[in-house]
C-alpha positions, 0 to 999 in steps of 0.5 A, a space after each residue: 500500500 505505500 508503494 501505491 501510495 508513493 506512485 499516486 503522490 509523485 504522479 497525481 502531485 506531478 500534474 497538480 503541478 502542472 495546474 498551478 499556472 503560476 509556480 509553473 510558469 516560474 518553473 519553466 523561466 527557471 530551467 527552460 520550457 524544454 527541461 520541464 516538459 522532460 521532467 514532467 515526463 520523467 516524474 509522470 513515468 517514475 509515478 505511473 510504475 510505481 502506481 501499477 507495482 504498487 497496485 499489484 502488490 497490494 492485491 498480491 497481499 489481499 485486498 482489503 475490503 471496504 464495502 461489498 459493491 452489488 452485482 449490478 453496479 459491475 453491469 453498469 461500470 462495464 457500460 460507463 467504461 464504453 463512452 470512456 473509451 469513445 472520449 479517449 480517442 476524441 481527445 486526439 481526433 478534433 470533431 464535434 464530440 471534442 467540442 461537446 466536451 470541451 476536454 474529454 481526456 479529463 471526461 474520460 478519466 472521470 468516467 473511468 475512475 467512477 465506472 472502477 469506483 462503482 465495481 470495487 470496493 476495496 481500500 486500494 481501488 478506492 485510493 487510487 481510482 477515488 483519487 484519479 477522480 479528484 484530480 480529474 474534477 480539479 483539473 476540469 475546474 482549473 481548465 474551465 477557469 482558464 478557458 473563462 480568463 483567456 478572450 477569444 478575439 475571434 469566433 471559435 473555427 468549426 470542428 472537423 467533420 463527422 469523420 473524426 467522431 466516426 473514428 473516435 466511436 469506432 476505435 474507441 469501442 473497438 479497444 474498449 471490446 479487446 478490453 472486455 474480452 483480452 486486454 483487462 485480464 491479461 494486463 490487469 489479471 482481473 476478468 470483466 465478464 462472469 466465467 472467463 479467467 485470467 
């Protein structure tokens, strides 16, 4: 439990960093744009793999149980988790969906951590995805208020075609299906559907 601890301090510190626009813009003028963006990195990567050795050995101890989550909040974290995935790749391929959402890396990270939220209620799944959700909703706020401080001199240009949101359901769901049946249990070690190992 301290490694994963540990992990979400260095890696969820990193980027609330990264919010404070002020000691951040010091940071950068101190040591140059270039060097921060390689330790943010470097910070990021550092906390990331200590977050999943964490993880991983806390559940190699046992988990330790909070609340008994009922069945069919494990049903509907397996729904959440689709839109979830769609939201990721919007981050990346500028369409309508992106401009719905404004920020939809954060929109799916907040949806990723609650879908786990719902379905897990053991002490370390409520530290680390309880925690990835406060951020996400502090990182929302922060954006919101930057997007309100900066005037936009000029209309906001129209988003790409529906080419982009096709693209983004598509491959969102199509990664979100290898999740389900692949991917979650052989990189997790945890299966999402009832009868299938890991």
């Amino acid at each position: 439990m301290t490694l994963l601890l540990l992990g979400l301090a260095i890696f969820l510190g990193g980027h609330a960093f990264a919010m404070a626009r002020g000691p951040r813009h010091t940071f950068i003028e101190r040591i140059g744009e270039g060097r921060y963006k390689a330790l943010f990195s470097i910070v990021s990567f550092i906390g990331l793999i200590l977050i999943i050795v964490g993880f991983g050995r806390y559940r190699a101890a046992g988990y330790i149980p909070v609340w008994d989550p009922p069945v069919w909040t494990r049903h509907l974290a397996l729904l959440l988790l689709w839109p979830a995935f769609v939201m990721l790749f919007a981050a990346y391929l500028p369409g309508r969906i992106k401009r719905a959402l404004k920020h939809p890396m954060l929109a799916a990270v907040k949806v990723w951590a609650l879908a786990h939220l719902l379905a897990n209620g053991d002490l370390g799944s409520m530290l680390l995805f309880g925690l990835f959700l406060a951020w996400a909703v502090a990182a929302r706020i922060a954006a919101k208020r930057r997007d309100e401080a900066v005037p936009h001199g000029a209309p906001m240009a129209e988003p790409a075609g529906g080419r982009n949101d096709l693209l983004a359901v598509g491959l969102g769901t199509a990664v979100y299906l290898a999740f389900v049946f692949w991917l979650h249990p052989l990189l997790i070690g945890v299966p999402v559907l009832p009868g299938r190992g890991a």
